[in-house]
C-alpha positions as CSV (number, residue, x, y, z in Angstrom):
1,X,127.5,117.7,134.7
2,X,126.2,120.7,135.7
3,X,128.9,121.2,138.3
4,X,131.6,121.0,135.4
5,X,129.7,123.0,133.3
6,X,130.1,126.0,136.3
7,X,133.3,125.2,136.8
8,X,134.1,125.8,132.9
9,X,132.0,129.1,133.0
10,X,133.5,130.9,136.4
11,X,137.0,129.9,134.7
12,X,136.4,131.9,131.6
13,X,134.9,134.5,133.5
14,X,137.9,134.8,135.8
15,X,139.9,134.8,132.3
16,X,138.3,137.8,131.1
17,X,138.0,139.7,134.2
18,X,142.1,140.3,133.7
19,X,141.7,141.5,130.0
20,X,142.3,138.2,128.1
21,X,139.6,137.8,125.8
22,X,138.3,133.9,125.1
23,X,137.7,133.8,121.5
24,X,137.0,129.7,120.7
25,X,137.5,127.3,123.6
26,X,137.7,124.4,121.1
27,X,141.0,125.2,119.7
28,X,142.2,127.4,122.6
29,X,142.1,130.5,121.0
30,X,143.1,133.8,123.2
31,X,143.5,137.3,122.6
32,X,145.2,140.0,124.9
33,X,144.9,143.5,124.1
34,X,147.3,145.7,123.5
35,X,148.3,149.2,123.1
36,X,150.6,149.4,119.9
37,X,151.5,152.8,118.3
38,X,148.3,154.5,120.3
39,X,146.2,151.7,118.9
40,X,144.8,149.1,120.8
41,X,146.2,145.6,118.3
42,X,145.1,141.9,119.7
43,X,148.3,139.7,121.0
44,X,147.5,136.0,119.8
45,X,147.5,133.1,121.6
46,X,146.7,129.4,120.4
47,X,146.5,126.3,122.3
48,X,150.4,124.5,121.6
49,X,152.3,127.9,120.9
50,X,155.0,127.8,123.6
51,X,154.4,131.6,123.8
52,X,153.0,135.0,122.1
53,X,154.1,135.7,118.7
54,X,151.4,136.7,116.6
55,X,148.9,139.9,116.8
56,X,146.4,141.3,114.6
57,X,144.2,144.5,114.4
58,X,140.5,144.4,116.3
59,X,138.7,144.4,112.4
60,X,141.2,141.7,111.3
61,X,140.6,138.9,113.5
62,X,142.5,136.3,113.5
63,X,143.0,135.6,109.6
64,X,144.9,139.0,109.7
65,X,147.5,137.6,112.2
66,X,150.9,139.0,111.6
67,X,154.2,137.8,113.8
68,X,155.4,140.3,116.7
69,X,157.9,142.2,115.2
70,X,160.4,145.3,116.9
71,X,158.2,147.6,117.6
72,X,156.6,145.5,120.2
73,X,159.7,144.6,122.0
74,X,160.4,148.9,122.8
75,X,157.1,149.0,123.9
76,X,156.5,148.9,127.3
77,X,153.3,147.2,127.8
78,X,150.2,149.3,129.1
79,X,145.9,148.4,129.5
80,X,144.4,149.9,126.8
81,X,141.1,151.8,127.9
């Protein structure tokens, strides 16, 4: 068990070492940061979305998700600080 229990740990540590933040392991829930407009918005990810197509602001969490819309199609992508 406590084998597993490192495995499970070094692979969400290896997750957020490249930027993606682990926000509930339970339902699969990941954020990816992203600069938007000079601001730095959360991409949203959940466990059974074939792909990215939500965001939200940092204060919003995920209640204030909101679907991609144009302005993150022209924007070439870019680690926020």
């Amino acid at each position: 068990m406590d084998a597993l229990v490192q495995r499970a740990k070094d692979a969400v540590a290896e997750i957020d070492a490249i930027g993606v933040q682990v926000k509930d392991l339970d339902t699969g829930l990941l954020d990816f940061p992203f600069s938007l407009d000079g601001d730095v918005v959360l991409l949203c990810w959940k466990m059974g979305e074939t792909r990215i197509t939500h965001w939200h602001t940092v204060e919003a969490g995920f209640r204030g998700r909101q679907p991609v819309d144009e302005r993150f199609k022209r924007t070439k992508p870019e680690k926020p600080n």
